[in-house]
C-alpha positions as CSV (number, residue, x, y, z in Angstrom):
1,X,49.9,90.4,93.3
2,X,53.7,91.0,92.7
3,X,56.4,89.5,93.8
4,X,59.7,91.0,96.2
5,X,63.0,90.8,95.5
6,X,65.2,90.8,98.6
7,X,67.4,94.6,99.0
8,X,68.4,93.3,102.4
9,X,72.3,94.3,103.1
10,X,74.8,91.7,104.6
11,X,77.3,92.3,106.6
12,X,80.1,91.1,104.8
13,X,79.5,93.9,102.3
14,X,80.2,96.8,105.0
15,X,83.2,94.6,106.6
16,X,84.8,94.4,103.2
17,X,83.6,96.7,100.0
18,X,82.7,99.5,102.5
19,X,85.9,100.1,103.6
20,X,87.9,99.2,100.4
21,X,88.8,102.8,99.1
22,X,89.7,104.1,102.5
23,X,93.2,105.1,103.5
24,X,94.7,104.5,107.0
25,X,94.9,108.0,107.4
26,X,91.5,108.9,106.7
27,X,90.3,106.3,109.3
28,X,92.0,108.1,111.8
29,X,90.7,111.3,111.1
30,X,87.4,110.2,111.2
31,X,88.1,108.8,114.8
32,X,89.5,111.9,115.4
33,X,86.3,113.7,114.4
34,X,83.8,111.9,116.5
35,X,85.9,113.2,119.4
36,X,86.4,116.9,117.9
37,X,82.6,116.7,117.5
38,X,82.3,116.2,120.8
39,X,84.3,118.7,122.2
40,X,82.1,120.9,120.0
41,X,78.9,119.7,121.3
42,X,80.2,120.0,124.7
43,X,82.4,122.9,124.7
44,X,79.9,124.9,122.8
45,X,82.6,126.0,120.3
46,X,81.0,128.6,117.9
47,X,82.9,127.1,114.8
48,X,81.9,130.7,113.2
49,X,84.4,132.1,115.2
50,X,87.4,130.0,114.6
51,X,88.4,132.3,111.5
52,X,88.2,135.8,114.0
53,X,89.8,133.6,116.9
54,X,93.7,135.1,116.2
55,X,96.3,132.9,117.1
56,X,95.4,132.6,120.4
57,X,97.6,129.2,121.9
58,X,96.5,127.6,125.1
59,X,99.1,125.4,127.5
60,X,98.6,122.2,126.8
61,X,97.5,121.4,130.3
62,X,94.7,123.4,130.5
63,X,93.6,122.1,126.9
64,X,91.1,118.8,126.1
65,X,93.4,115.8,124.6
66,X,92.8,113.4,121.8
67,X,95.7,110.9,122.2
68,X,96.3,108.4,119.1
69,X,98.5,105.2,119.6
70,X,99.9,102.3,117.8
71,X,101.5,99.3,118.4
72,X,102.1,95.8,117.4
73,X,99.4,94.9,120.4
74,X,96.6,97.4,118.5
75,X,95.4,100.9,117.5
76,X,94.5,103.1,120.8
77,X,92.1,106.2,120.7
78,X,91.4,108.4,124.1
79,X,89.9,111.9,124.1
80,X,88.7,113.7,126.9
81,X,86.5,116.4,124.6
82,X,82.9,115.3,127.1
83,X,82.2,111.9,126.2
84,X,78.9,110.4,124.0
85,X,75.8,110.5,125.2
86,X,73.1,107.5,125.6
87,X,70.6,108.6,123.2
88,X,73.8,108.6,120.6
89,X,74.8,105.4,120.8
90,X,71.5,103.7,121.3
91,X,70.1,105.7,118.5
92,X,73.2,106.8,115.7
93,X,76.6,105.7,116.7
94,X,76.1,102.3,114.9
95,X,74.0,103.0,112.6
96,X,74.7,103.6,108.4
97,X,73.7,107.3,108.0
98,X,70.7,109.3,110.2
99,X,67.4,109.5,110.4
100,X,65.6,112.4,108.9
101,X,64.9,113.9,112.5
102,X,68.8,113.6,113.4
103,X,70.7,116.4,114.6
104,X,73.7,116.5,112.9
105,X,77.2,117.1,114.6
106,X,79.6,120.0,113.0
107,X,82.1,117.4,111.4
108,X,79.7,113.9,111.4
109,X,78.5,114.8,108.4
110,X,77.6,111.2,106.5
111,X,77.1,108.8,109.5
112,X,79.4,106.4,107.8
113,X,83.0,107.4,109.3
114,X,83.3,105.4,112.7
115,X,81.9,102.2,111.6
116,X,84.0,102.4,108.6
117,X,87.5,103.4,110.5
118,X,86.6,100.4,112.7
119,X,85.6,97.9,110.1
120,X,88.6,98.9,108.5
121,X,91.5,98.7,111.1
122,X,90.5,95.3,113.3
123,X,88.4,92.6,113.7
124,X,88.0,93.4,117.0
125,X,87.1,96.7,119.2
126,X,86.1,98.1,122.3
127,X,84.7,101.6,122.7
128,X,83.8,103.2,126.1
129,X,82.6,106.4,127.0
130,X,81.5,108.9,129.8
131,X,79.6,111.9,130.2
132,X,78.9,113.3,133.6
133,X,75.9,111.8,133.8
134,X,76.1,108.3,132.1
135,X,78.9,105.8,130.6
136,X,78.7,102.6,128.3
137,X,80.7,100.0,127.1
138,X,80.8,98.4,124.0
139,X,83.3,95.3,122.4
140,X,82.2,93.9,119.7
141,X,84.4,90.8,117.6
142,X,83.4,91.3,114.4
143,X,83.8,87.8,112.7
144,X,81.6,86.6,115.1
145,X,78.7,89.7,114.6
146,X,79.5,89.0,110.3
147,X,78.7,85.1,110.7
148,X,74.9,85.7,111.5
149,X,73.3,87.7,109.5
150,X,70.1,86.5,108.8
151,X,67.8,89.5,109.9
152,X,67.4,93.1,111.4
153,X,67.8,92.0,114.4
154,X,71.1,90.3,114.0
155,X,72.8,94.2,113.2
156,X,72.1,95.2,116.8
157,X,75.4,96.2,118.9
158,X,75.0,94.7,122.6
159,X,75.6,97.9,124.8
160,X,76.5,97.8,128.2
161,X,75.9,101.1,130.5
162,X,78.1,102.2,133.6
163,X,77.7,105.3,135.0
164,X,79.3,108.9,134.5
165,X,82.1,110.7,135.9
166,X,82.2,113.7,138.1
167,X,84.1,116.3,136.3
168,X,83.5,117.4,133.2
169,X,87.2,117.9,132.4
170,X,87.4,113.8,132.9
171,X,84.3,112.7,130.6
172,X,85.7,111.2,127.5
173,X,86.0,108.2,124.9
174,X,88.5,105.4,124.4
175,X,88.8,103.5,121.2
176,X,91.1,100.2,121.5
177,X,90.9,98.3,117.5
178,X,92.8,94.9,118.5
179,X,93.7,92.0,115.7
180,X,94.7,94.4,113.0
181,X,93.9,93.6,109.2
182,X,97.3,92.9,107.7
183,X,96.9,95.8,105.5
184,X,97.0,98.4,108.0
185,X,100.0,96.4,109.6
186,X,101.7,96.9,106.9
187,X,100.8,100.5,105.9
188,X,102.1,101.1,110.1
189,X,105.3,99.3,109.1
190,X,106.5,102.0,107.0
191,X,108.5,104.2,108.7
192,X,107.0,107.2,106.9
193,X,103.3,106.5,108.1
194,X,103.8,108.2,111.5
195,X,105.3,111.4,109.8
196,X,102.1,111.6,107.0
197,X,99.5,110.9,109.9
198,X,100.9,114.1,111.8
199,X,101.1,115.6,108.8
200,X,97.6,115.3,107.8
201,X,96.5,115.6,111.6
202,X,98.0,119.1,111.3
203,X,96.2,120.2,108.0
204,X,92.8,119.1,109.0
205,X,92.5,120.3,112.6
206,X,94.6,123.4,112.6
207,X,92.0,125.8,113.6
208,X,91.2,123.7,116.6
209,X,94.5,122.7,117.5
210,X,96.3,125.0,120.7
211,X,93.2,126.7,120.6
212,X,90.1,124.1,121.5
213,X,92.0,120.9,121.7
214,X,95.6,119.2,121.9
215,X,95.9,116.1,119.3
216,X,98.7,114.0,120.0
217,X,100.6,110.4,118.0
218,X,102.6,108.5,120.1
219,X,103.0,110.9,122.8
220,X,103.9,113.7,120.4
221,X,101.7,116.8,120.2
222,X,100.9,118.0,116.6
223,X,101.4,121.4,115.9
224,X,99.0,123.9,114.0
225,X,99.6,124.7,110.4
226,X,100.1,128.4,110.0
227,X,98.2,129.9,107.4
228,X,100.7,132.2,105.0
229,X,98.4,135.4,104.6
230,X,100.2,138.5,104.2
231,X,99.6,142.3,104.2
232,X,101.3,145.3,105.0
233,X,101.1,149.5,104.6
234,X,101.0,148.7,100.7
235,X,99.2,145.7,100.2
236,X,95.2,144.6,101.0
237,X,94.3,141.1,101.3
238,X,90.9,140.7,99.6
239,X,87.9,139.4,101.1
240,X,84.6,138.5,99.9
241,X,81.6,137.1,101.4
242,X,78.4,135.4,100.8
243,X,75.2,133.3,101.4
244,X,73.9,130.2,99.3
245,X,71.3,128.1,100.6
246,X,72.3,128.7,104.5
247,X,76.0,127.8,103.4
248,X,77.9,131.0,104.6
249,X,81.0,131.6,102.5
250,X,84.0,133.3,103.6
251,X,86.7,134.4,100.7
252,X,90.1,135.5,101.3
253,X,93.4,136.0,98.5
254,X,96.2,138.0,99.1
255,X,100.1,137.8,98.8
256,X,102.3,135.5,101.2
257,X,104.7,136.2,103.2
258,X,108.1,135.3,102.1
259,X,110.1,132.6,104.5
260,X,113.7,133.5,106.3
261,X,115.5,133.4,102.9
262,X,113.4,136.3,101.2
263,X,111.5,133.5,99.2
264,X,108.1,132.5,98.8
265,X,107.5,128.8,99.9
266,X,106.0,127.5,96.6
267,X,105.0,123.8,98.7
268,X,102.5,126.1,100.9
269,X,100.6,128.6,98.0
270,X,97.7,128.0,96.6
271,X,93.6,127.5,97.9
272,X,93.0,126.2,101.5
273,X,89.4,125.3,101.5
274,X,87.8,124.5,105.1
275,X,84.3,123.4,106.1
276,X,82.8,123.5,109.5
277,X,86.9,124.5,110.5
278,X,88.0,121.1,109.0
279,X,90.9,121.9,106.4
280,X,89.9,119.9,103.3
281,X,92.3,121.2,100.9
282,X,95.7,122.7,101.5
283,X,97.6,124.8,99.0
284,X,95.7,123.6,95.9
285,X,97.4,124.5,92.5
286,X,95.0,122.6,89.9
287,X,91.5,123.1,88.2
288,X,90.0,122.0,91.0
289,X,90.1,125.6,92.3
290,X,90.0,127.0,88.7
291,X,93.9,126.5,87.9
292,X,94.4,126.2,84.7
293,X,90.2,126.5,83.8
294,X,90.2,129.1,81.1
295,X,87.0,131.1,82.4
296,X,89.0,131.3,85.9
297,X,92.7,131.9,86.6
298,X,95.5,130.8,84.4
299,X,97.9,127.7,84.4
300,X,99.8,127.4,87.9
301,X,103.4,128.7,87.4
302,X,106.0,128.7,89.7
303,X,105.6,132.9,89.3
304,X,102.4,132.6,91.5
305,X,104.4,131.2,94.4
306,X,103.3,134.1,96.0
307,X,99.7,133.5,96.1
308,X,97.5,132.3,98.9
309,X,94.3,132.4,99.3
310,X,91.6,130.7,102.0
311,X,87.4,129.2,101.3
312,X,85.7,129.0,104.6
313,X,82.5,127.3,104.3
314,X,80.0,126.8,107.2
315,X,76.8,125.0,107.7
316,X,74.4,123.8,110.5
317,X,73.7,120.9,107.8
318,X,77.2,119.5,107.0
319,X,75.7,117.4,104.4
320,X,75.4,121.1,102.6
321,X,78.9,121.6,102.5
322,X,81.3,120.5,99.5
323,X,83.0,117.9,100.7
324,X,83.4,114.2,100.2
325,X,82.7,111.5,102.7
326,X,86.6,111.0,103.4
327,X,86.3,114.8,103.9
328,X,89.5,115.6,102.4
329,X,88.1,116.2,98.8
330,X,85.7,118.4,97.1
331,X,82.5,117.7,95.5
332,X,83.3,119.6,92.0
333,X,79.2,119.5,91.1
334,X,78.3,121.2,94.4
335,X,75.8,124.1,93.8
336,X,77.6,126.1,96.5
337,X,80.9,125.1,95.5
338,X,80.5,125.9,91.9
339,X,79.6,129.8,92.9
340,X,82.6,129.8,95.2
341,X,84.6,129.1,92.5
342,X,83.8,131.7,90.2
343,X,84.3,134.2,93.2
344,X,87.7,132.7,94.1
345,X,88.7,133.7,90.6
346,X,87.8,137.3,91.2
347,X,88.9,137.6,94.1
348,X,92.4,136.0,92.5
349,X,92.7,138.1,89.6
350,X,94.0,141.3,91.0
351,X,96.7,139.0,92.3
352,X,97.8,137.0,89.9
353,X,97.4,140.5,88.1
354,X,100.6,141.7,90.4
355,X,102.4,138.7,90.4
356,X,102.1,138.5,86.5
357,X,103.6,142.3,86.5
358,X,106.4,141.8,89.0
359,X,107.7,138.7,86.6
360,X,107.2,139.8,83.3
361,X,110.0,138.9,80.3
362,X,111.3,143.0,80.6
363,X,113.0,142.5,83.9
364,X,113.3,146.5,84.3
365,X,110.5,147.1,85.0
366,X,109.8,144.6,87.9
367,X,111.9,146.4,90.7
368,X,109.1,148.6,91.8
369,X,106.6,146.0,92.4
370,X,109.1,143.4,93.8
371,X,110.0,145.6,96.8
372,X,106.4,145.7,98.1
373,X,106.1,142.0,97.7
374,X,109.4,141.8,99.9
375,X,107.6,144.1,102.6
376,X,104.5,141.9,103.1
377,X,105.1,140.4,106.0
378,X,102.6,137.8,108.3
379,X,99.4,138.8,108.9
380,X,96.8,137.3,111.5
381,X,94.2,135.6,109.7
382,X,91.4,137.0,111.8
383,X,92.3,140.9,111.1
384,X,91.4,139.9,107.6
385,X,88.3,137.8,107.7
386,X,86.9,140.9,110.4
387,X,87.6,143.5,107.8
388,X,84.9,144.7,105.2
389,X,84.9,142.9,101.5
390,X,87.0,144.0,99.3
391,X,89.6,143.4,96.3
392,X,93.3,142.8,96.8
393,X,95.0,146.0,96.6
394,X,98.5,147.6,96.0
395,X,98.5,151.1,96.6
396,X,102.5,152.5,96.6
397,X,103.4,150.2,93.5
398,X,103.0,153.4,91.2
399,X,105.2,154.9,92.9
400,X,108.8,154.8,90.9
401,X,111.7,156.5,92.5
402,X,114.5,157.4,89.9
403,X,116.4,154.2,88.6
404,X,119.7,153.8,90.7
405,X,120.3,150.0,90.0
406,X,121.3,147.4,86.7
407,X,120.2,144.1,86.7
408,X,123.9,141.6,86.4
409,X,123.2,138.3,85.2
410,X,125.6,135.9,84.3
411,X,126.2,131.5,84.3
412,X,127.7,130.2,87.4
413,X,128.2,126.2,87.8
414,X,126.0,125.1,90.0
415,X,128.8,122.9,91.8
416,X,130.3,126.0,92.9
417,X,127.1,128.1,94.0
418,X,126.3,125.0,96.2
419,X,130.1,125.2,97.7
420,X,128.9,129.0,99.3
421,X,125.6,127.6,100.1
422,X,127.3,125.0,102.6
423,X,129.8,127.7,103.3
424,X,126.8,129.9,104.4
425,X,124.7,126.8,106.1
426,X,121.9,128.3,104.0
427,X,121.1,125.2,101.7
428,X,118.1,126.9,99.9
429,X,119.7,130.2,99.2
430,X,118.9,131.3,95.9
431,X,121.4,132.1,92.7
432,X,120.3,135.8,92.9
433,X,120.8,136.0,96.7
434,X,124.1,134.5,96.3
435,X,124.7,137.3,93.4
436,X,123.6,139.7,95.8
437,X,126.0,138.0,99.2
438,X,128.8,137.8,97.0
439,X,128.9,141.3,95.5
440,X,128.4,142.8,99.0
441,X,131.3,140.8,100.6
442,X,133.5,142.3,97.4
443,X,132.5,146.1,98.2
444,X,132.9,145.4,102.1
445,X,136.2,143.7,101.9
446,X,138.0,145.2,98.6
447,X,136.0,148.4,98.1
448,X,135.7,149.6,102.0
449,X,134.6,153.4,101.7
């Protein structure tokens, strides 16, 4: 008869390697989730639809709220996106992943990412929630739950039910994380914590946000990231689309829009990849989106600036998707993922393609194809995905009226071009705009026809 060797987990292990690797931030997106997830659940949001949505903005008022908070009392969570239901938390809340009959939520992909924000963030917490029908409490100190551990039945959460609300518009949750690890005091210390939660806040969410739900930090509501696509009489965005093991796939690359100066914002091109309408990447430039991967797209240069492009992926399973469990990375040996990729690179080319021919090393010939780039201007991100596949296209480039211009280059210090810029109040103008501002005030002023 053999022997068995004990594979029983403690606690200590989830309390202190679980959460290890895990940013501040990415604890509270994964608070945020459960309560985006249950907006979903509740609202019935068709998260196929968020791409063809348009850039539809609600008032805040008539929106569902996730408020986060933080102070030196504790870490405050309170959505009202339709509360939890009993069957969750007796059955999946607390628990380390789900059981094989478990239907899965659009975001909650892993089962790991509430217990481990909350392990994470205090040693104590109270979570309560209401639907319209039920309500529960729970507060849990968890040196106390750690310090026996001697069985199954030591990892059971003590539940208390209430009862529901009457509105729908008022069921909800509320996460309150008291006695903070002195980790996360200290990452809240820094006074540029607030500014990188918002920011990440805004990537993750920004199909939901003025649309589904308002997400607020300390009071302050966090605007939607607009998604650079451009288009316009000349130019064709591309789109492809496809199916991979009930993953659907939605490809889009095109030319940006350039920003009030006439330039191309080289911080915001590159991939956006989304799953479920979570924004996992945001304006990737490397080989994890075939930068620089010689079977895919050349090198990033700061040429391309002018290239965005957008991987929607969607799944009743989200463990299907290609994402990692802090679900703001990509899983690089994902079957899906790896077909993507090869079809982001087509879909690329033809742009890259222009972008390569309006910089080439013979500036004369780059006029033609520079004033279509300068006429893309913003298009909605749902004309595109709506429209049938196809490759980027340029179709007045060809076009080549007679040559009426010269190029004029020539050194200037750059002390002195940033004198006009302050003069102007235009701090990023470029050296060629300046060229071009300072040759039209001559003509207007000493050469007046």
């Amino acid at each position: 008869m053999p022997q068995y060797a004990s594979a029983f987990p403690h606690k200590q292990f989830f309390l202190e390697m679980f959460t290890r690797d895990i940013s501040v931030e990415d604890c509270v997106l994964d608070l945020v989730d459960n309560s985006i997830d249950a907006l979903i659940r509740t609202r019935n949001i068709d998260i196929s639809n968020l791409l063809f949505e348009g850039p539809r903005r609600k008032k805040a008022a008539d929106l569902p709220s996730v408020k986060f908070c933080y102070s030196s009392d504790g870490i405050t969570l309170i959505d009202r996106c339709g509360g939890i239901p009993k069957d969750l938390v007796l059955h999946d809340v607390f628990s380390f992943g789900h059981t094989p009959d478990y239907e899965p939520g659009v975001l909650g992909a892993y089962g790991v990412g509430l217990k481990r924000a909350l392990f994470k963030l205090g040693r104590q917490f109270t979570l309560q929630s209401q639907t319209t029908t039920a309500g529960f409490r729970v507060a849990v100190d968890l040196d106390k739950w750690a310090a026996k551990d001697e069985g199954e039945e030591d990892w059971r959460i003590p539940v208390q039910f209430t009862g529901g609300v009457q509105k729908a518009r008022d069921a909800g949750t509320s996460i309150t994380i008291t006695h903070l690890r002195p980790e996360v005091v200290q990452r809240f210390s820094d006074a540029t914590t607030m500014g990188t939660l918002r920011r990440v806040i805004r990537h993750a969410y920004t199909l939901f946000l003025g649309r589904h739900v308002e997400v607020a930090v300390q009071g302050k509501p966090v605007e939607a990231l607009e998604l650079p696509i451009g288009g316009s009489s000349s130019v064709e965005p591309g789109l492809d689309t496809f199916e991979e093991n009930g993953v659907k796939v939605t490809l889009m690359a095109s030319l940006a829009p350039r920003d009030d100066e006439g330039q191309w914002e080289y911080e915001r091109s590159g991939w956006y990849v989304f799953c479920n309408g979570r924004l996992v990447i945001a304006a990737d430039r490397t080989d994890l989106t075939g930068w620089g991967v010689r079977t895919h797209l050349p090198s990033w240069h700061p040429k391309y600036a002018g290239f965005f492009g957008v991987a929607f992926f969607e799944s009743d399973k989200p463990l299907d998707l290609p994402w990692t469990t802090t679900k703001r990375g990509l899983n690089r040996e994902s079957p899906v993922y790896a077909q993507a990729k090869d079809r982001m690179a087509v879909l690329a080319r033809p742009v890259i393609s222009f972008l390569n021919r309006i910089y080439p090393s013979e500036p004369r010939q780059t006029e033609p194809g520079r004033r279509v780039a300068e006429g893309v201007k913003s298009v909605n991100i749902s004309k595109v995905a709506r429209s049938s596949p196809r490759v980027f296209s340029v179709t007045e480039e060809a076009a080549k009226p007679e040559r009426t211009t010269v190029r004029v280059q020539y050194d200037a210090d750059t002390r002195e071009l940033d004198r006009v810029r302050r003069r102007l109040g235009k701090a990023r103008l470029s050296a060629t705009k300046i060229g071009e501002h300072t040759l039209k005030y001559f003509l207007r002023h000493e050469c007046p026809r």
